[in-house]
Chimera marker file (.cmm) of the C-alpha trace (Angstrom):
<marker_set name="trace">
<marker id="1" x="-5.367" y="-31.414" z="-18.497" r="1" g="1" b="0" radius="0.5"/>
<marker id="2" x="-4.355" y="-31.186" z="-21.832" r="1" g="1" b="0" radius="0.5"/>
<marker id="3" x="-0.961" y="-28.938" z="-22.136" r="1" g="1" b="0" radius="0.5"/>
<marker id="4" x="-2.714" y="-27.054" z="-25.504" r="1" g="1" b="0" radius="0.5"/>
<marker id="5" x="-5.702" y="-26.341" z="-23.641" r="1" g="1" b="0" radius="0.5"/>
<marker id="6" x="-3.682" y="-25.807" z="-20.958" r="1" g="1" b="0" radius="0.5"/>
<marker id="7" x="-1.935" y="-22.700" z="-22.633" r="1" g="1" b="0" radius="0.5"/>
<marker id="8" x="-4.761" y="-21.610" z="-24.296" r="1" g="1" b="0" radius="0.5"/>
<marker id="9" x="-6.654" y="-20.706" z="-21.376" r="1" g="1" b="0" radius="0.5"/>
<marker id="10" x="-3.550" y="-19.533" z="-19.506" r="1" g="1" b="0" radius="0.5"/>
<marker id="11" x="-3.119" y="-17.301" z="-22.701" r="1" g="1" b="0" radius="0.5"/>
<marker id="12" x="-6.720" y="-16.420" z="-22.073" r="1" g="1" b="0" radius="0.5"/>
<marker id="13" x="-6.197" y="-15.506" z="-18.315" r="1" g="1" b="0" radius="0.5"/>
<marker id="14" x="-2.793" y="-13.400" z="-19.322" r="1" g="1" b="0" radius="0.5"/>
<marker id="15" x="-4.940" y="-11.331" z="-21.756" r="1" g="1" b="0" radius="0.5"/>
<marker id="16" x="-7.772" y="-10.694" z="-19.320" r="1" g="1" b="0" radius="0.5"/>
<marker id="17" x="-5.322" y="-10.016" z="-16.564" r="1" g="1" b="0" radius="0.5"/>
<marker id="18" x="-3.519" y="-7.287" z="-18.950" r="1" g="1" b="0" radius="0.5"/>
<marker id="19" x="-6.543" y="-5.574" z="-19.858" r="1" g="1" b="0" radius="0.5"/>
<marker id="20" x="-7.944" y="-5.314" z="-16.329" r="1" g="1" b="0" radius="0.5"/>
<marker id="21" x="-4.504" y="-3.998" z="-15.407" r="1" g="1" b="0" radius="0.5"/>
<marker id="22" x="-4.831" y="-1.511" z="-18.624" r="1" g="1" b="0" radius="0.5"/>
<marker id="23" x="-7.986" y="-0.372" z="-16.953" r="1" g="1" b="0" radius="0.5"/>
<marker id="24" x="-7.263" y="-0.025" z="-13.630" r="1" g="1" b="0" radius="0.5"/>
<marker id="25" x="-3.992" y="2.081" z="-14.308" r="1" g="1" b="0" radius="0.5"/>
<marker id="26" x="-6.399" y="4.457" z="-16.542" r="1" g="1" b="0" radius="0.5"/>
<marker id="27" x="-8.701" y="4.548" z="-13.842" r="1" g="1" b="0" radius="0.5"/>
<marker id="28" x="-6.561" y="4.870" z="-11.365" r="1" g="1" b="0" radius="0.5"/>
<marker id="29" x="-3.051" y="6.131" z="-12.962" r="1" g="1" b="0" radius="0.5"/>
<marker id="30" x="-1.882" y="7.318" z="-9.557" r="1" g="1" b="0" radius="0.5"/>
<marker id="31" x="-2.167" y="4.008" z="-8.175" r="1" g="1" b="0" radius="0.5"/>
<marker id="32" x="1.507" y="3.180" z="-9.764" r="1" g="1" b="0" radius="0.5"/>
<marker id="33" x="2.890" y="5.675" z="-8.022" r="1" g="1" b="0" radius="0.5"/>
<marker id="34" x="3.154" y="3.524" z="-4.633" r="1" g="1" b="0" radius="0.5"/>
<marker id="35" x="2.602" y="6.073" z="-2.421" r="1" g="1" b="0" radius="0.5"/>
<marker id="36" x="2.511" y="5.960" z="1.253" r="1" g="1" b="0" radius="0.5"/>
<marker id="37" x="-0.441" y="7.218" z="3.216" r="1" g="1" b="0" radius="0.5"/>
<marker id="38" x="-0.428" y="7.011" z="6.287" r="1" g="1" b="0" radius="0.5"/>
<marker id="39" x="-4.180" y="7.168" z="7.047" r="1" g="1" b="0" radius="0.5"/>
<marker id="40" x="-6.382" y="4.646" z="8.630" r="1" g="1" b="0" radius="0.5"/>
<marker id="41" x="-8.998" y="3.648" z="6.192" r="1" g="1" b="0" radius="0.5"/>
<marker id="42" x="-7.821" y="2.482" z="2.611" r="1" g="1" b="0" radius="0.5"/>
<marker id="43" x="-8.383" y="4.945" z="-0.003" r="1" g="1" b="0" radius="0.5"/>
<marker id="44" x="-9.816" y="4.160" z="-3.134" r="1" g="1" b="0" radius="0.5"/>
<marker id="45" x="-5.746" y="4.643" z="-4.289" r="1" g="1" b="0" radius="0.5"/>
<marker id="46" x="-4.637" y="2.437" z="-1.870" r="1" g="1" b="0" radius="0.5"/>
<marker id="47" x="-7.645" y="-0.372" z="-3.424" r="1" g="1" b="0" radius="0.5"/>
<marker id="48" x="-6.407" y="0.011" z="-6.684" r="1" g="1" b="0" radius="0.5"/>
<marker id="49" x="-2.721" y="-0.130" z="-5.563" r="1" g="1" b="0" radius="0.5"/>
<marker id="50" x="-3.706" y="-3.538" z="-3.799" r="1" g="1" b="0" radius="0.5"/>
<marker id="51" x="-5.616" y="-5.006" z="-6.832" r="1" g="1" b="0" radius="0.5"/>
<marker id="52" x="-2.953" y="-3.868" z="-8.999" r="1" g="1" b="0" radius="0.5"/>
<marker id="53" x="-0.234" y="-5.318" z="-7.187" r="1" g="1" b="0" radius="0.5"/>
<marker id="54" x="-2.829" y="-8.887" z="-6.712" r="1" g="1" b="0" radius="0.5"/>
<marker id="55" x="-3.087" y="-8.748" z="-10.725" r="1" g="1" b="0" radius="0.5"/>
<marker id="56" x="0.935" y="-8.515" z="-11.357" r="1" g="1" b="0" radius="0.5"/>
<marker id="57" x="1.626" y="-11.250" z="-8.964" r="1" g="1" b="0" radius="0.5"/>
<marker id="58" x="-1.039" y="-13.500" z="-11.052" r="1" g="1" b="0" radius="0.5"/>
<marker id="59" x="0.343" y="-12.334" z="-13.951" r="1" g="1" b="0" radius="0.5"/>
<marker id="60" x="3.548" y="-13.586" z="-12.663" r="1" g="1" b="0" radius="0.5"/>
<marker id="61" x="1.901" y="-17.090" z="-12.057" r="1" g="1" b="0" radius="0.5"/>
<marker id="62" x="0.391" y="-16.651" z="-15.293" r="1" g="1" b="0" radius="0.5"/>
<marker id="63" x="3.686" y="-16.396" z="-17.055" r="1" g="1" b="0" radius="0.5"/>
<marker id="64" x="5.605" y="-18.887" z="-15.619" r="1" g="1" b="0" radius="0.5"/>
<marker id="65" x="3.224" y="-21.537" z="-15.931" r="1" g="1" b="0" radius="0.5"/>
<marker id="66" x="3.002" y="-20.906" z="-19.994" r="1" g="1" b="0" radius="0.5"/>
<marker id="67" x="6.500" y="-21.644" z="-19.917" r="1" g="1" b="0" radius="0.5"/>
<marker id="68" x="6.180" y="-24.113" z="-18.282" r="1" g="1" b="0" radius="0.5"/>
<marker id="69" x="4.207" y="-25.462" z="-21.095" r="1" g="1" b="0" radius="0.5"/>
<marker id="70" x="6.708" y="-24.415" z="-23.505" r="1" g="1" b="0" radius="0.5"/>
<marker id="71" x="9.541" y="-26.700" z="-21.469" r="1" g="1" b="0" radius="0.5"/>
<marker id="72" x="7.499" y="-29.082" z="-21.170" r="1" g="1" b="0" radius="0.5"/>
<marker id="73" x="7.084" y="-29.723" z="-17.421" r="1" g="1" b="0" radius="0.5"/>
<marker id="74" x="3.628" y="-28.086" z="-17.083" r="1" g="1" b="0" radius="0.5"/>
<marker id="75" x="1.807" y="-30.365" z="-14.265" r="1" g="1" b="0" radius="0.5"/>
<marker id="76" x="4.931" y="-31.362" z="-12.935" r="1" g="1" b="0" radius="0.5"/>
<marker id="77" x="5.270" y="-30.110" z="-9.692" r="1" g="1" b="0" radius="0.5"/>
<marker id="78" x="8.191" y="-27.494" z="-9.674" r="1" g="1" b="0" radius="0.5"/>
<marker id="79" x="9.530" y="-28.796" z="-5.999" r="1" g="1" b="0" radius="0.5"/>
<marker id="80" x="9.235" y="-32.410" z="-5.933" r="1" g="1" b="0" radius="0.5"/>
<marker id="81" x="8.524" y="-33.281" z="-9.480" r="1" g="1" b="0" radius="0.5"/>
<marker id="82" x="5.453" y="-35.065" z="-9.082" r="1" g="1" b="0" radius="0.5"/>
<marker id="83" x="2.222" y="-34.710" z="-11.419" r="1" g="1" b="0" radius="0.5"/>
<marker id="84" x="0.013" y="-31.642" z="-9.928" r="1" g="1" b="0" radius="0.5"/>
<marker id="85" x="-3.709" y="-33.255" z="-9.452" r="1" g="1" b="0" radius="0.5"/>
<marker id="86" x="-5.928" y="-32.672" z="-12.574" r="1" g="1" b="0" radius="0.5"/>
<marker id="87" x="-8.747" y="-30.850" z="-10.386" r="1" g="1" b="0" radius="0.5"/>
<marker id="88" x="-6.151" y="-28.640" z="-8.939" r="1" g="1" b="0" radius="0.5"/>
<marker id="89" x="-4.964" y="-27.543" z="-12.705" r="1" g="1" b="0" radius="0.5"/>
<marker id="90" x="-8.845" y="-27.248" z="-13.690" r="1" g="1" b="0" radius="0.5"/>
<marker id="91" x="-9.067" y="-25.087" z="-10.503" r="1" g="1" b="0" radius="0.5"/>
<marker id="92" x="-5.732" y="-23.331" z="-10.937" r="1" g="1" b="0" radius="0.5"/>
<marker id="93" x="-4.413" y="-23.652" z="-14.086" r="1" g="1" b="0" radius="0.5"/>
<marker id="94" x="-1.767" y="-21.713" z="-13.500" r="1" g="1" b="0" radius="0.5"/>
<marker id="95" x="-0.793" y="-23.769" z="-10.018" r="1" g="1" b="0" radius="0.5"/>
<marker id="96" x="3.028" y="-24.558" z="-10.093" r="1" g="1" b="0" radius="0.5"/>
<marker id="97" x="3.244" y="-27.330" z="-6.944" r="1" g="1" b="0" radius="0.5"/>
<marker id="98" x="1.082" y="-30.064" z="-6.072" r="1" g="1" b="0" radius="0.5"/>
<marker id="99" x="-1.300" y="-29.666" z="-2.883" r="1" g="1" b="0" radius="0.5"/>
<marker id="100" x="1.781" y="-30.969" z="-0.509" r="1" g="1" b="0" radius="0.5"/>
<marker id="101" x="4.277" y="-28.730" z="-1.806" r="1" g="1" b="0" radius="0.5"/>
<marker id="102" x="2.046" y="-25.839" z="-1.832" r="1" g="1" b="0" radius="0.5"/>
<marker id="103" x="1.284" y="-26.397" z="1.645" r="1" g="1" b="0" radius="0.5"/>
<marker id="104" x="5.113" y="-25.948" z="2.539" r="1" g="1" b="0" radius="0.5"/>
<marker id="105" x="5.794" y="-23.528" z="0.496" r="1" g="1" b="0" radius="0.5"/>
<marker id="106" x="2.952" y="-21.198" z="1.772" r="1" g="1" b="0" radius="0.5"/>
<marker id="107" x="3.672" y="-22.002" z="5.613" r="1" g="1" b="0" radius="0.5"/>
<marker id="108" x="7.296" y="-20.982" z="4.439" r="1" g="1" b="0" radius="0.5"/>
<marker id="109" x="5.937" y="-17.503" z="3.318" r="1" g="1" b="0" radius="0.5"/>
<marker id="110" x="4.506" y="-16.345" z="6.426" r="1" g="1" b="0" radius="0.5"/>
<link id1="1" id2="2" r="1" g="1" b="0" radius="0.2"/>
<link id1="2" id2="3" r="1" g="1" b="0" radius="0.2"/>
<link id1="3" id2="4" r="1" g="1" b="0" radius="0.2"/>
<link id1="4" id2="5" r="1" g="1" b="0" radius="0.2"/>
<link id1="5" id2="6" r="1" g="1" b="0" radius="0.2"/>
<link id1="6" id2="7" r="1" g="1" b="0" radius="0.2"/>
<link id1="7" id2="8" r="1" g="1" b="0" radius="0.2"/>
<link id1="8" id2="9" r="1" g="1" b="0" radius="0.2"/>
<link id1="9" id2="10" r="1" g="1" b="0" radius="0.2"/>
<link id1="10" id2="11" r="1" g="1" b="0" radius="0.2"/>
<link id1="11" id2="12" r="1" g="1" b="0" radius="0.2"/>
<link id1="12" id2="13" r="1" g="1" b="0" radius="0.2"/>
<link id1="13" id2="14" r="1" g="1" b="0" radius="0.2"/>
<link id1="14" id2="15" r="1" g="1" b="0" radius="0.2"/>
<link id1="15" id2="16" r="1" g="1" b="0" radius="0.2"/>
<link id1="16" id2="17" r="1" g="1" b="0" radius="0.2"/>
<link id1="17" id2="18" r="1" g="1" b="0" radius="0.2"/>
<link id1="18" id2="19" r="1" g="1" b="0" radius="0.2"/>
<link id1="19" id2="20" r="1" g="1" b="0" radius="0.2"/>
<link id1="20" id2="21" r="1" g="1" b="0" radius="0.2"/>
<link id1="21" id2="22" r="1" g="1" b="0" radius="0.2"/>
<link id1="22" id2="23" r="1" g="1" b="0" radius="0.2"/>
<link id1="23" id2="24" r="1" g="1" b="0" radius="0.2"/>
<link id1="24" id2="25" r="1" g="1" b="0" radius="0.2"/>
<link id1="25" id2="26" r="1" g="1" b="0" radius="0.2"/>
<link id1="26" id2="27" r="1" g="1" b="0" radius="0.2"/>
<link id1="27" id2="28" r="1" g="1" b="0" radius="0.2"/>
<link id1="28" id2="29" r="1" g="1" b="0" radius="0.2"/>
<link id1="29" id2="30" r="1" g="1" b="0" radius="0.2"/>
<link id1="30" id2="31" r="1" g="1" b="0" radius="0.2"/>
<link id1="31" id2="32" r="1" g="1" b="0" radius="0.2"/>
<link id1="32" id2="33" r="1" g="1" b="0" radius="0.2"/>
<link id1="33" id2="34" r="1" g="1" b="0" radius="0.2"/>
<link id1="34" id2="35" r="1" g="1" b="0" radius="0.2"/>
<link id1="35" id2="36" r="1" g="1" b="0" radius="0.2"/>
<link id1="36" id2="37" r="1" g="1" b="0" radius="0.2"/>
<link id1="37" id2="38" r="1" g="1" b="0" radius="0.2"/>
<link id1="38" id2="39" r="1" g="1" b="0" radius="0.2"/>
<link id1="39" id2="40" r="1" g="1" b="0" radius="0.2"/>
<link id1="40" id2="41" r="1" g="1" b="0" radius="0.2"/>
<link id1="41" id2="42" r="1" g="1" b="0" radius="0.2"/>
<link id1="42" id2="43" r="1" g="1" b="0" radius="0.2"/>
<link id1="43" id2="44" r="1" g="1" b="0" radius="0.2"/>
<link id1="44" id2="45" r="1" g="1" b="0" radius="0.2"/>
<link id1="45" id2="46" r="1" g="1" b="0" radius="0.2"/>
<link id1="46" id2="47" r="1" g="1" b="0" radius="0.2"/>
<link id1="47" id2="48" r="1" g="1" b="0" radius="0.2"/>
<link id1="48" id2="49" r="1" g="1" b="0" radius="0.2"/>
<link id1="49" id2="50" r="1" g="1" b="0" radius="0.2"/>
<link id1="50" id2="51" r="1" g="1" b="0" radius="0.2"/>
<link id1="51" id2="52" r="1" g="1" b="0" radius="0.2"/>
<link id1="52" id2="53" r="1" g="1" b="0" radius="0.2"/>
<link id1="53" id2="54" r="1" g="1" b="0" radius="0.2"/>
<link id1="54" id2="55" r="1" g="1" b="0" radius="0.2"/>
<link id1="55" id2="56" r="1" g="1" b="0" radius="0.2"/>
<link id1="56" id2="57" r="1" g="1" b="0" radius="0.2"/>
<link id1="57" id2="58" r="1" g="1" b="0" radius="0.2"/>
<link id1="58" id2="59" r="1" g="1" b="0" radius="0.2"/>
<link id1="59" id2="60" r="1" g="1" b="0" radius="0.2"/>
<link id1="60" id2="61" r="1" g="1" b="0" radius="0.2"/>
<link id1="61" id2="62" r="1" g="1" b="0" radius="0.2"/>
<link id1="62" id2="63" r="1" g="1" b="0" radius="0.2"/>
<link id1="63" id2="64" r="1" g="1" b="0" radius="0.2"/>
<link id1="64" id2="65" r="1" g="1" b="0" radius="0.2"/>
<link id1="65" id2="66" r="1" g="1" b="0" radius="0.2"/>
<link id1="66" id2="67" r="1" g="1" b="0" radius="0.2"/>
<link id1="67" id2="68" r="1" g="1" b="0" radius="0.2"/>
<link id1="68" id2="69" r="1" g="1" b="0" radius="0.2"/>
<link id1="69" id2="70" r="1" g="1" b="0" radius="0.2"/>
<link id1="70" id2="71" r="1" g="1" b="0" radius="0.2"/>
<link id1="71" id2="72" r="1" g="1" b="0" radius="0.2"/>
<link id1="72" id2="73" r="1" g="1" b="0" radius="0.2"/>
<link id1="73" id2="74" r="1" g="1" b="0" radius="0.2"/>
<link id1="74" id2="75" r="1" g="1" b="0" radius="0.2"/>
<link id1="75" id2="76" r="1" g="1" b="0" radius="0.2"/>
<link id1="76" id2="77" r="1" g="1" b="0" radius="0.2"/>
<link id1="77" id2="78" r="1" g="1" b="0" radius="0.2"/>
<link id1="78" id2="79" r="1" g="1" b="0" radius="0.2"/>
<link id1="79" id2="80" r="1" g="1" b="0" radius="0.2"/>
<link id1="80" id2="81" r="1" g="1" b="0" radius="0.2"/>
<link id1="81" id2="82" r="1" g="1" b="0" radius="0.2"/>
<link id1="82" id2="83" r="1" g="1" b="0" radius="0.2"/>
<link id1="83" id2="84" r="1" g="1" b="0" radius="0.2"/>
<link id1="84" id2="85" r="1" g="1" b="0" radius="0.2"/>
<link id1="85" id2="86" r="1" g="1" b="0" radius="0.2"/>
<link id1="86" id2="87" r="1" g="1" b="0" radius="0.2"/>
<link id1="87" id2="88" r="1" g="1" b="0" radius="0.2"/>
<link id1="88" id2="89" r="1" g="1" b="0" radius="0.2"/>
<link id1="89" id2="90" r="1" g="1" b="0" radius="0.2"/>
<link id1="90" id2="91" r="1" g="1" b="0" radius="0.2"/>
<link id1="91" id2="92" r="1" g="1" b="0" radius="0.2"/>
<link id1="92" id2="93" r="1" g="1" b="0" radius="0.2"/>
<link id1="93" id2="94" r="1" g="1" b="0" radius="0.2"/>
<link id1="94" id2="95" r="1" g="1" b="0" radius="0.2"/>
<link id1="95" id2="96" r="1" g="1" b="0" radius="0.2"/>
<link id1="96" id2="97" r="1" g="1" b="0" radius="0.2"/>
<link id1="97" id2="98" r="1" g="1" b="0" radius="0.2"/>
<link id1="98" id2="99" r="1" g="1" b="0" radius="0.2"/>
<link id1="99" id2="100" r="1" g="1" b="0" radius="0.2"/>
<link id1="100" id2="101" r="1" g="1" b="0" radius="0.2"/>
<link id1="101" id2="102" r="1" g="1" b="0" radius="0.2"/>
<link id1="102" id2="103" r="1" g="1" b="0" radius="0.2"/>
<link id1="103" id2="104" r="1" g="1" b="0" radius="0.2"/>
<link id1="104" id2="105" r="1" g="1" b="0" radius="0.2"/>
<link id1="105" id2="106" r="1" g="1" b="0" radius="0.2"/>
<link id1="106" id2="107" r="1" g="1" b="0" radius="0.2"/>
<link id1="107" id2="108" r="1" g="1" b="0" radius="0.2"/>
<link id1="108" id2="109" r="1" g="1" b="0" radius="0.2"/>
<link id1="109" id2="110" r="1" g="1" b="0" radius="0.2"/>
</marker_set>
Protein backbone atom coordinates (compact mmCIF):
# COMPACT_ATOMS: atom_id res chain seq x y z
CA UNK A 1 0.00 0.00 0.00
CA UNK A 2 0.93 3.28 -0.76
CA UNK A 3 2.23 5.20 2.59
CA UNK A 4 -0.02 8.57 1.33
CA UNK A 5 -2.96 6.54 0.92
CA UNK A 6 -1.93 4.82 3.66
CA UNK A 7 -2.33 7.94 6.03
CA UNK A 8 -5.08 9.23 4.37
CA UNK A 9 -7.36 6.58 5.20
CA UNK A 10 -5.81 6.08 8.65
CA UNK A 11 -6.58 9.91 8.96
CA UNK A 12 -9.99 8.91 7.75
CA UNK A 13 -10.46 6.06 10.37
CA UNK A 14 -9.01 8.56 13.32
CA UNK A 15 -11.76 11.08 12.38
CA UNK A 16 -14.58 8.54 12.26
CA UNK A 17 -13.30 6.91 15.39
CA UNK A 18 -13.37 10.53 17.21
CA UNK A 19 -16.72 11.35 16.20
CA UNK A 20 -18.27 8.01 17.16
CA UNK A 21 -16.47 8.49 20.46
CA UNK A 22 -17.98 12.27 20.50
CA UNK A 23 -21.30 10.55 20.20
CA UNK A 24 -21.22 7.90 22.36
CA UNK A 25 -19.90 10.07 25.37
CA UNK A 26 -23.06 12.48 24.58
CA UNK A 27 -25.15 9.61 24.52
CA UNK A 28 -23.88 8.01 27.10
CA UNK A 29 -21.77 10.71 29.27
CA UNK A 30 -21.87 8.43 32.29
CA UNK A 31 -20.17 5.80 30.51
CA UNK A 32 -16.65 7.70 31.37
CA UNK A 33 -17.25 7.46 34.65
CA UNK A 34 -16.00 3.64 34.87
CA UNK A 35 -18.19 2.58 37.28
CA UNK A 36 -18.50 -0.75 38.81
CA UNK A 37 -21.75 -2.64 38.83
CA UNK A 38 -21.87 -5.45 40.09
CA UNK A 39 -24.97 -6.89 38.36
CA UNK A 40 -25.28 -9.80 36.09
CA UNK A 41 -26.51 -8.61 32.79
CA UNK A 42 -24.57 -5.64 31.07
CA UNK A 43 -26.30 -2.45 31.23
CA UNK A 44 -26.68 -0.31 28.45
CA UNK A 45 -23.69 1.82 30.62
CA UNK A 46 -21.67 -0.98 30.86
CA UNK A 47 -22.16 -1.39 26.51
CA UNK A 48 -21.16 1.93 26.02
CA UNK A 49 -18.28 1.70 28.57
CA UNK A 50 -17.10 -1.46 26.48
CA UNK A 51 -17.44 0.22 23.01
CA UNK A 52 -15.87 3.19 24.35
CA UNK A 53 -13.00 1.60 25.76
CA UNK A 54 -12.87 -0.83 22.05
CA UNK A 55 -12.82 2.73 20.19
CA UNK A 56 -9.76 4.27 22.39
CA UNK A 57 -7.74 1.20 22.02
CA UNK A 58 -8.27 1.56 18.01
CA UNK A 59 -7.66 4.91 18.29
CA UNK A 60 -4.48 3.97 19.89
CA UNK A 61 -3.67 1.66 16.83
CA UNK A 62 -4.85 4.37 14.79
CA UNK A 63 -2.28 6.77 16.08
CA UNK A 64 0.64 4.92 16.16
CA UNK A 65 0.43 3.60 12.84
CA UNK A 66 0.21 7.41 11.30
CA UNK A 67 3.40 7.82 12.87
CA UNK A 68 4.53 5.31 11.75
CA UNK A 69 4.05 6.83 8.42
CA UNK A 70 5.57 9.94 9.49
CA UNK A 71 9.02 7.84 10.51
CA UNK A 72 8.87 6.16 7.84
CA UNK A 73 8.62 2.48 8.86
CA UNK A 74 4.88 2.08 8.12
CA UNK A 75 4.62 -1.75 6.79
CA UNK A 76 7.57 -2.64 8.53
CA UNK A 77 6.79 -4.94 11.04
CA UNK A 78 7.47 -3.25 14.51
CA UNK A 79 9.01 -6.75 16.07
CA UNK A 80 11.00 -8.33 13.48
CA UNK A 81 11.28 -5.68 10.88
CA UNK A 82 9.94 -7.44 8.06
CA UNK A 83 7.38 -5.93 5.37
CA UNK A 84 3.64 -6.51 6.84
CA UNK A 85 1.67 -8.41 3.80
CA UNK A 86 -0.16 -5.89 1.50
CA UNK A 87 -3.67 -7.73 2.08
CA UNK A 88 -3.12 -7.55 5.74
CA UNK A 89 -2.55 -3.50 5.47
CA UNK A 90 -5.69 -3.36 2.97
CA UNK A 91 -7.46 -5.37 5.75
CA UNK A 92 -5.90 -3.54 8.68
CA UNK A 93 -4.40 -0.58 7.80
CA UNK A 94 -3.57 0.27 10.92
CA UNK A 95 -1.84 -3.44 11.66
CA UNK A 96 1.65 -2.84 13.32
CA UNK A 97 3.26 -6.71 12.99
CA UNK A 98 3.18 -9.06 10.27
CA UNK A 99 0.80 -12.26 10.60
CA UNK A 100 3.82 -14.21 12.58
CA UNK A 101 4.50 -11.61 14.96
CA UNK A 102 0.98 -10.91 15.61
CA UNK A 103 0.43 -14.39 16.36
CA UNK A 104 3.08 -14.16 19.29
CA UNK A 105 2.30 -11.22 20.40
CA UNK A 106 -1.47 -12.05 20.91
CA UNK A 107 -0.73 -15.62 22.52
CA UNK A 108 1.57 -13.36 24.78
CA UNK A 109 -1.54 -11.27 25.84
CA UNK A 110 -3.63 -13.88 27.20
Amino acid sequence: MVVDTAQRRLEDMLADLDQAIAVLRSEHPEADQHTADAGASLSATDRAEAALDAMRRERAEVLAALARTRAGTYGKCVDCGRPVPEGRLEARPAAARCVTCQAKHDRFRR
